[in-house]
C-alpha positions in Angstrom: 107.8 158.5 149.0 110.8 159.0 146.3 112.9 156.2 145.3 116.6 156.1 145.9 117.7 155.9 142.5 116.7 159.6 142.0 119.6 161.0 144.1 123.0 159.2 145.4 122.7 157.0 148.5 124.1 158.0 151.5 122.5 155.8 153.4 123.8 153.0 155.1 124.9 149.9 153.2 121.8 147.4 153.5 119.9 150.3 154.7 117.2 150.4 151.6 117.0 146.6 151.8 113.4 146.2 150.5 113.8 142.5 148.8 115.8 144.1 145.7 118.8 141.9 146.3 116.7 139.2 147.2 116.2 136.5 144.7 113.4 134.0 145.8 110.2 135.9 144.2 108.4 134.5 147.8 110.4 136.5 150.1 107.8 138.7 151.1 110.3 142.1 151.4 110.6 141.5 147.6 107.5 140.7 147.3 106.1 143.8 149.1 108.7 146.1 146.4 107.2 144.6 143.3 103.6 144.0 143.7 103.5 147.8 145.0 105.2 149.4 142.7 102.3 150.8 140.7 100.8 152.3 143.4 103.9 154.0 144.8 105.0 155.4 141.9 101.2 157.3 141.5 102.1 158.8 145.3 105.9 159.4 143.7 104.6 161.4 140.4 101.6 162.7 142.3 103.4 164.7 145.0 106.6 166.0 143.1 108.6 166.5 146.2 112.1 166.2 144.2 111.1 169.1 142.2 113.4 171.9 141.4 110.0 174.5 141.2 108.7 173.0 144.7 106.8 176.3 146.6 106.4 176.8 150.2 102.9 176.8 149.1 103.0 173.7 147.4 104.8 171.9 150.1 102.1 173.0 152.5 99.6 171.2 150.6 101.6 167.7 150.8 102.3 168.3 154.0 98.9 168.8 155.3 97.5 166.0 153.4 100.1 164.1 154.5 99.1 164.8 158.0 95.6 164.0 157.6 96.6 160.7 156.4 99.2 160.0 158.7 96.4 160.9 161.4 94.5 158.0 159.9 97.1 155.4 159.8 98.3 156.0 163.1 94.9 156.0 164.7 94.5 152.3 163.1 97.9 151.1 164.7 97.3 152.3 167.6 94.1 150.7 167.9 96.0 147.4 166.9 99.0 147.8 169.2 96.3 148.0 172.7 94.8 144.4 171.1 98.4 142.9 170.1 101.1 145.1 172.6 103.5 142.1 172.4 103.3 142.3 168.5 103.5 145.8 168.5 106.7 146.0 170.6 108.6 143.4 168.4 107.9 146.2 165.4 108.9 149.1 167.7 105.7 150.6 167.3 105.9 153.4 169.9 109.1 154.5 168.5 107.8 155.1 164.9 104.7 157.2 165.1 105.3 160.4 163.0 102.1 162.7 162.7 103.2 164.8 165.3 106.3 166.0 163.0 103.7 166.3 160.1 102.0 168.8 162.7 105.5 170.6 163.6 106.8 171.2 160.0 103.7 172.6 159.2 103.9 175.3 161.9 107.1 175.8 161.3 106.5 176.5 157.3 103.8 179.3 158.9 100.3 177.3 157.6 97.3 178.5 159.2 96.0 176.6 162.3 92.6 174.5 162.4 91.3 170.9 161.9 93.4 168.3 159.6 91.2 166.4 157.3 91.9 162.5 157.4 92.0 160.1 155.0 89.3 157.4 155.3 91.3 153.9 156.2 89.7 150.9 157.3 90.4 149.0 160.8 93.6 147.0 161.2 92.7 144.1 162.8 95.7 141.6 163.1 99.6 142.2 162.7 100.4 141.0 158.9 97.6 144.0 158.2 99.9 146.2 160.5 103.0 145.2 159.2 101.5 145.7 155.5 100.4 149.3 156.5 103.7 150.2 158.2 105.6 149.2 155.0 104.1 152.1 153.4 104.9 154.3 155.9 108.0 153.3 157.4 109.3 152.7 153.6 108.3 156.4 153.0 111.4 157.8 155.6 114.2 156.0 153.1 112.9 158.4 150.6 112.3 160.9 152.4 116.5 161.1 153.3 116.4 162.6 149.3 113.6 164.9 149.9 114.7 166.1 153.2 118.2 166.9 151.4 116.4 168.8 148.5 114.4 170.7 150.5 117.4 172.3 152.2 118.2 173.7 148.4 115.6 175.6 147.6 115.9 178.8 148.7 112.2 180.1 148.6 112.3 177.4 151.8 115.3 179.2 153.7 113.6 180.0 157.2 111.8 177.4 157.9 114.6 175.5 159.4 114.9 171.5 158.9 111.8 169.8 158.4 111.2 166.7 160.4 108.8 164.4 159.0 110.2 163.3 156.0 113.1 162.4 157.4 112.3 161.6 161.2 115.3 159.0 162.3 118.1 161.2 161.0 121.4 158.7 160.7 119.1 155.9 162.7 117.2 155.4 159.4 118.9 152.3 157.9 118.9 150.4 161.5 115.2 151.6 161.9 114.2 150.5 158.2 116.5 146.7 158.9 114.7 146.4 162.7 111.2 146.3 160.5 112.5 144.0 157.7 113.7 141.7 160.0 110.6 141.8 161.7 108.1 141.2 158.7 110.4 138.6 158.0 110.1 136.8 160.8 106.5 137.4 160.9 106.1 135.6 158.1 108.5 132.8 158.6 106.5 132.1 162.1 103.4 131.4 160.1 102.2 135.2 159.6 99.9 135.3 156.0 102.5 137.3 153.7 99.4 137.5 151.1 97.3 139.6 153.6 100.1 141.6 154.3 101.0 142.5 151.1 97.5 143.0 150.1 97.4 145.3 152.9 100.6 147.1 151.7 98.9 147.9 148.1 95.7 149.1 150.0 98.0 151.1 152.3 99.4 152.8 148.9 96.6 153.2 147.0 94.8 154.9 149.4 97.1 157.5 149.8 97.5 157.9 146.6 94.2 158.4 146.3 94.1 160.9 149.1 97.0 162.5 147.4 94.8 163.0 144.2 96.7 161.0 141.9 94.6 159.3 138.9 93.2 155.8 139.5 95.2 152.9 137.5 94.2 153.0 133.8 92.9 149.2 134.2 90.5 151.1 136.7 89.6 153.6 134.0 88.8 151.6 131.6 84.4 151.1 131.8 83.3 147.6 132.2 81.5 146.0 129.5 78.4 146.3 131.8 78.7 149.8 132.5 78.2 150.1 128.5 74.7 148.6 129.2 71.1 150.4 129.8 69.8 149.9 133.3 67.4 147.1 133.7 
């Protein structure tokens, strides 16, 4: 959900892989990087995380709306994985569910108990959609190394203890984020459609940065010469 050139990399080498070292403009890793940017950098600016003012307050608000979207997703891949459990295996699926931790930090950061809201996502219904949503949230724990880090700086946080969701695979992250590449790669390269999976990827984003409440694209501003029209 941050970008790794806002704090030094301690990851692994190779670990934050996402097609940047990649030339061929096809490869669908790089592809997936560039033709999301937009809409990950509206979740980056909306949410704030790497902010030196970040409240406890504050942070319960990302977190639960992080929750109610990570509720969403999940229930779509889960729903995928019982139609496709070999494709779902390949991916590691079981291993990379993370609403629970959503659920966890918030208790831990004292936020009142009741119902999450979830974000409104639509059905995944083959594997290059799945891989396309799981690139948004599986890209999100790379980031979320440089959040988890921050977080453990602010002292208006001290007493909580570590958070969990933002960081879930600890010093697995860079084998858990090359087990996926190398699995949406090979998707692809076995006939998978790398257009539907990124399109999926950018729906993936802008969704939640929708749900996040950050501003719609100013090309999506902008009124349509019809709209400039009286009604028939």
């Amino acid at each position: 959900m941050t970008s790794a050139s806002k704090a030094p990399a301690r990851i692994p080498v190779g670990a934050t892989d996402d097609g940047e070292r990649v030339a061929d403009d096809r490869d669908v890793l790089r592809r997936l990087r560039t033709e999301t940017a937009a809409e990950h950098q509206a979740v980056e600016d909306t949410l704030d995380l790497l902010s030196p003012g970040l409240t406890r307050g504050r942070l319960v608000d990302v977190l639960t709306r992080l929750h109610g979207f990570w509720l969403a997703a999940e229930a779509g891949l889960d729903a995928w994985a019982r139609n496709e459990p070999a494709e779902a295996d390949r991916v590691g699926w079981a291993g990379r569910r993370r609403s629970h931790l959503f659920a966890g930090d918030l208790t831990a950061l004292g936020a009142p108990a009741g119902s999450t809201p979830r974000a409104g996502l639509p059905a995944v219904p083959d594997t290059d959609t799945a891989l396309g949503r799981l690139y948004v949230l599986e890209g999100s724990s790379l980031g979320g190394v440089f959040i988890d880090r921050h977080l453990t700086t602010l002292p208006r946080l001290a007493g909580a203890g570590r958070l969990t969701a933002f960081s879930p695979y600890g010093e697995r992250t860079g084998a858990m984020w090359h087990a996926f590449r190398t699995a949406t790669r090979a998707r692809v390269a076995a006939g998978g459609d790398a257009d539907r999976l990124v399109g999926s990827a950018r729906q993936t984003f802008g969704a939640l940065a929708r749900w996040c409440g950050a501003a719609p694209p100013v090309d999506e501003r902008r009124p349509s010469p019809a709209s400039n029209e009286a009604p028939a």
